[in-house]
Structure formats: C-alpha cells, structure tokens
N, C-alpha and C positions, 0 to 999 in steps of 0.2 A: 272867935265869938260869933254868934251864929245874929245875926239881922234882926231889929226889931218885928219886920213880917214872920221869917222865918221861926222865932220865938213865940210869935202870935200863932201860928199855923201847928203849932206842934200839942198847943190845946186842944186842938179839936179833932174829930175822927171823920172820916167819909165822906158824906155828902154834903157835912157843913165844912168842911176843906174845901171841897171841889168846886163851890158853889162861892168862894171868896173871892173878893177881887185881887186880895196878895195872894193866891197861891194861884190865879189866872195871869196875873203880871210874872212871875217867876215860871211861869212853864208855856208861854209867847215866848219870855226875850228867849228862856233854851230852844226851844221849836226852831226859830227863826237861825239863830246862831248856826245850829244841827245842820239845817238845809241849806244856809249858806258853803257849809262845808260841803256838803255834797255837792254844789252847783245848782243848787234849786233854790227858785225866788217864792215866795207866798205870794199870790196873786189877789187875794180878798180877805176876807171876815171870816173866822172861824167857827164853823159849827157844831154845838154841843150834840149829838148824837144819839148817846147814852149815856146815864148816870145813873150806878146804883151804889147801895154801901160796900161794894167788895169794890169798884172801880169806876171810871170815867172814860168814856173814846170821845175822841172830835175828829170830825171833820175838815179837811187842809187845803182849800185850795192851792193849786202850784203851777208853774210854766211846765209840771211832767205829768200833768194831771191830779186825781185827789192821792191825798195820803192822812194818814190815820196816827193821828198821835192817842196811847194807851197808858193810862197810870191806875197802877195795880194797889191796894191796901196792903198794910204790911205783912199779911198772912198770905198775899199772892206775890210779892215782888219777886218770886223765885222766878216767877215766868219769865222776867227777861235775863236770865243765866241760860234759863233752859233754852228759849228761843237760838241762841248761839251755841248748843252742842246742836240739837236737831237741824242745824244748818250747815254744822259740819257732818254728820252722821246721813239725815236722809234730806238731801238738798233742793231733790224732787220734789217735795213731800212737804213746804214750808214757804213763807214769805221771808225772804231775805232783809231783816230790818235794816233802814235806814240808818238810824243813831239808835243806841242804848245808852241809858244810865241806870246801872247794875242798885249802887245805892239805893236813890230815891224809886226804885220797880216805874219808870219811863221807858216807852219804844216808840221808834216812827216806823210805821210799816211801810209801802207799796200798796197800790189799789188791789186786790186779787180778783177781781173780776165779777161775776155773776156766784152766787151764793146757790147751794143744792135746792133748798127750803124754799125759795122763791119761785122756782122754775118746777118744783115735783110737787105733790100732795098726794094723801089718800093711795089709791091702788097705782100713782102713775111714778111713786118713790120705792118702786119693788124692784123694777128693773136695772132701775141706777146702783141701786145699794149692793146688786150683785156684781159689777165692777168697782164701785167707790170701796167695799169692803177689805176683800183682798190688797188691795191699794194699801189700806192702811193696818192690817193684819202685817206687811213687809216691813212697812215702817216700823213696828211694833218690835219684831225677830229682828232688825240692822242694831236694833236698840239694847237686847238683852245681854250681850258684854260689858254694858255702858249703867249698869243697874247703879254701880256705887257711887259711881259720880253723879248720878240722877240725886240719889240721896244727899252727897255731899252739896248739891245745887238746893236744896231746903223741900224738892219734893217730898211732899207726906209720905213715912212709910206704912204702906197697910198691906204688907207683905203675909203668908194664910198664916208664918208662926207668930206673927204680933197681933193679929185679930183677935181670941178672944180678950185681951186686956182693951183693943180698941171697941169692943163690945159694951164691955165693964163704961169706958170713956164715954159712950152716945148715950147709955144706960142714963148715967149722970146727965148730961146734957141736955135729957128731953126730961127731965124731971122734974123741975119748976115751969114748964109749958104743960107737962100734964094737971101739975097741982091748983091749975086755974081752969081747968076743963071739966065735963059733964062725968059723970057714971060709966057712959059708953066706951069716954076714951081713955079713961085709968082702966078700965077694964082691959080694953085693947092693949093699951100700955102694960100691964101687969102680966096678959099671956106670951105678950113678944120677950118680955122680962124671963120665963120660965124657961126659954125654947136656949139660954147659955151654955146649959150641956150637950145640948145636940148641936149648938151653934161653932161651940169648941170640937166636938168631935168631925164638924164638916171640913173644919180648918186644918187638919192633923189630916183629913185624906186630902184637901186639897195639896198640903206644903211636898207632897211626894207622888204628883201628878204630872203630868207630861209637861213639859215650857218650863223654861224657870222665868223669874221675875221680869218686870218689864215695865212700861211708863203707860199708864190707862191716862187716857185723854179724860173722861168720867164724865164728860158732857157730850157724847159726839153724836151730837142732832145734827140735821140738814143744813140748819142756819152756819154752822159753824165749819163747814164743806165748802170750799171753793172750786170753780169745775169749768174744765173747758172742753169742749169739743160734744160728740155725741156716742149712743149706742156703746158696742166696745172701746173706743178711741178714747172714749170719755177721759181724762187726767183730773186728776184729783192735789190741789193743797190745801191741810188742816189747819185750823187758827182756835184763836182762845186757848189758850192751854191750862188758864189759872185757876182751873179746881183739879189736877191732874195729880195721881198720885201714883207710886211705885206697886204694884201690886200685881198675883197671876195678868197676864194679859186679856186672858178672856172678859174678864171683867167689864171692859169696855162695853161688850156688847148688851150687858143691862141697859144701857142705852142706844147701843146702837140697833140694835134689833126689836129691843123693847117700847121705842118711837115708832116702830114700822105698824108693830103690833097692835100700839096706838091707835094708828091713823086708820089701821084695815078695821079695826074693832072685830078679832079676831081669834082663836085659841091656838097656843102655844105650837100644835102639830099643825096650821094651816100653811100646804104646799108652800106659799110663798116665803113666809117667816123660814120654814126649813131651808128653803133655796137658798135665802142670804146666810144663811148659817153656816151650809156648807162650803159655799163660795168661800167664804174668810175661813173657815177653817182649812180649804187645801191647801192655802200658805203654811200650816205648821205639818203636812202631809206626810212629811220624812222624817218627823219627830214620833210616832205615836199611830197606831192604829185609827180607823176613822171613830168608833165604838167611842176607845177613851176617851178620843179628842172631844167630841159631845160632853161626856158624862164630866168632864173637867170644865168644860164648858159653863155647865146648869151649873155645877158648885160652885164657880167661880164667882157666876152672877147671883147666886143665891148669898154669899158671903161679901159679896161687894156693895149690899145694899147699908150694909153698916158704915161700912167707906162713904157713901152717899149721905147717910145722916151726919157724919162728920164734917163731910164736907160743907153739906149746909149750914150746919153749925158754924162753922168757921169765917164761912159769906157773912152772917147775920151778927155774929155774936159783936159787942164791941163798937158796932158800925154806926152809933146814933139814928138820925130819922132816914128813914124809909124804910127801915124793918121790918116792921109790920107787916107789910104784905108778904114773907116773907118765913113768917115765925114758926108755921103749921111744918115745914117743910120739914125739918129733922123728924118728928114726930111720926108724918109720913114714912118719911123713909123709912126710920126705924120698924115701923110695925108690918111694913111689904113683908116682912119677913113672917106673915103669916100666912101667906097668900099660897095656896096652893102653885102656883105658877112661879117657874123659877125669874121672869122676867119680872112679876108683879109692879109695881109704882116706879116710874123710872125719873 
C-alpha cells in the first residue's frame, strides 16, 4: 500500500508535485541514501535550480563536489533507461549517472563541467559547433543497431513511415490552441493543415534515404553541450535527453544548426551554417554521397518539425501550472512548416 504522502502525491502533476514538501522529503531521504552508497556525503542545503511542468534539477552539494539530482514527468521517465544504454554504447559521449531509479524517472548525475552556451554566443558558436557536431553525429551512427531497444526504452517513435499519422496527432493537438486565437493564426493553422500531402509524400522519400533510424536528442542547443578543452581538442558530453525521440538522425540538426542560424540571424546558404553541416555530416561519409547526405538532411529537418510540435505537446500537455508560457510552442512548431527554410522555428 503506497503511504499516505505517496497517495497525496499521485493527485497532482508537475510543478505542484515538485513544489511539495512530501514529494521534497521522499526524494532528500533517496538522494541521500543514493550517495551514501556511492561514498558521497551531502555537505549542505539543496538547491532548486530548475522547475518546469516536464521536470525539476537540484542542485547537491557533496564532499565530490556538486551533483545534480533530475526528475523527469511521466512522459519523460524514459530518460533514465536511456541514460544507461548511452553509457553503455557511447561512454565518451555521456555523464555516467550516479544512482537511477528507472520507476519513479530519478538520476543523480556528476558535475559536467562548463556548459557550450555559456562560454560561445552569436558568431563565436561557429567554430565550436564544427567540432562539437561531428562528436555527436558518431554518437548518433554507434546508436543505429540500438534503434529497438531505444523504442522498447519508451523513446517516442517518429520514425519518416509513422510521421504522417504523427502529423494527423500535432494536427489534433494544436487545435484547441488555435480555436482561441486571432484570424491570422487559424489562418496559418489551416495552410500548415493543407501542406499533409506533401508532408506525407516527404516522409515516403525520407524512409528510403541514406541512415537508418537513430535517437535525435531534439533539443541539442549549446546549453545542453558539455565541453572541455579548446579549438580542435574541444571533448564534448551531451545531457538532457527527455524530449529525445527515435527518428532519421538528421533530424537533430533542426536544432542544432537551426540555433546557430539563430544566433548569426542569417540565411540557410551562410558559409558558416554550411560548415557545420558538413562537419556533422562527414561522420555519415561512407554511407551516402555528400549531394544525398544534404538533401536527407533538409527532409529530415523539414519533417522533424512535427516531432517538435509533439514534443512540445507532450512537455505541456497535462503538466498543471506553468504552462502557459509554454502553450504557443506546438503551434509554432507545427506551422515552421511553412517556412521556406528547411531549418525554420527551432
């Protein structure tokens, strides 16, 4: 029989969980417990760090320095299954967690260091990205044997043959967000709606395009880059994984290119945007021509913008207060897909 907290905690979703004092007393005494087994003492007061409706980090004082405890909403707990294939698979390439508890979506991480996002901006995130890319393009290919068990770990599939039903699914899902909006955005809403023939026909040349499947990290901004050293030497490990879904690989670089893009406030052919491009793409070199590897490339990111509105979807939906800021997001996403520009809204 599950504890009178526990029974209270199971009422509520998100931030009004996270924000309890039972569900702060149950995941101290595990913290503590956790670290005791590893030989680590907690040296102070813990601090809250981050809180949204998809999840919660704190901050750990320890005698090994800080560590990071992470609890995922039930639509992200898969991260800590995945966290331990990608620690068997690319080890390099990862924070080795402390404790898991697979159940309840809990990790204790390790400090990673200095964050990419902090240290680059604007034009001085170009040059990193052409080493940090390929880094994580290998991570990507050690990964693509590993597709089913990605799957069987609860990652999302948004593989290019289930996309247009997942099309159909965002469709739905921005449609009570549009039915409270102006003219302009049922408008927009309604031509991103037409474009599901062409959306399905992208998907059908995607699913027989160079790569097979693989794990798109689907957020992979700077913040979320760990980095040590400089210039080429640079070492890269990636964190947050919990909006990650199975899907072509390229996919990723909707955002990971389409940040850069960003930052330079730039168009699609600017030198540098193409440099990181290529960079990461001559990790898949001996799979595929350079031509297709591009042109699988843009589909990939063109068709993974609906993955994106799902994803969003999926952060907010459910998640009680803090949403709101929040809400626009699927919506976005979904209508980038009008955007001349295969990077569009990332």
């Amino acid at each position: 029989m599950p504890s009178d907290d526990q029974s209270d905690l199971s009422q509520r979703k998100g931030i009004e969980v996270w924000s309890s004092v039972e569900w702060r007393t149950l995941a101290e005494a595990w913290l503590d417990r956790q670290l005791a087994a590893a030989g680590i003492e907690r040296t102070g007061g813990i601090e809250k760090t981050r809180i949204r409706p998809w999840g919660i980090v704190l901050k750990v004082p320890t005698t090994r320095g800080p560590v990071w405890f992470k609890a995922g909403g039930e639509n992200t707990a898969f991260e800590v299954g995945l966290y331990e294939l990608l620690v068997r698979v690319a080890p390099a390439r990862v924070l080795a967690p402390i404790a898991t508890d697979i159940s309840r979506g809990w990790i204790i991480l390790p400090d990673g260091g200095s964050v990419l996002g902090a240290d680059f901006t604007g034009p001085d995130l170009a040059d990193p990205l052409v080493t940090v890319l390929p880094q994580y393009g290998q991570l990507q290919l050690d990964l693509i044997p590993h597709s089913e068990q990605l799957l069987a770990l609860g990652v999302a599939d948004m593989r290019a043959a289930v996309m247009p039903r997942r099309f159909d699914q965002a469709v739905e899902a921005v449609q009570d967000h549009v039915a409270r909006r102006g003219d302009a955005e049922r408008d927009r809403f309604q031509r991103a709606c037409e474009l599901r023939k062409d959306f399905a026909e992208w998907c059908e040349r995607l699913a027989v395009m160079p790569v097979g499947p693989s794990l798109d990290h689907n957020d992979l901004h700077p913040w979320n880059v760990f980095f040590t050293g400089t210039g080429k030497n640079l070492q890269t490990k990636f964190y947050d994984w919990g909006d990650s879904v199975v899907s072509h690989p390229f996919a990723s670089m909707l955002v990971g290119i389409g940040f850069l893009q960003m930052q330079l406030n730039v168009a699609v052919d600017d030198a540098r945007i193409q440099r990181a491009r290529d960079a990461y793409l001559e990790v898949f070199g001996h799979l595929a021509p350079k031509h297709d590897l591009i042109d699988a490339l843009e589909l990939a990111c063109r068709v993974g913008k609906v993955a994106r509105a799902l994803t969003w979807n999926r952060a907010v939906i459910g998640g009680g207060e803090g949403t709101e800021e929040f809400e626009d997001a699927p919506f976005e996403s979904l209508t980038s897909l009008l955007d001349e520009s295969y990077l569009g809204r990332t």
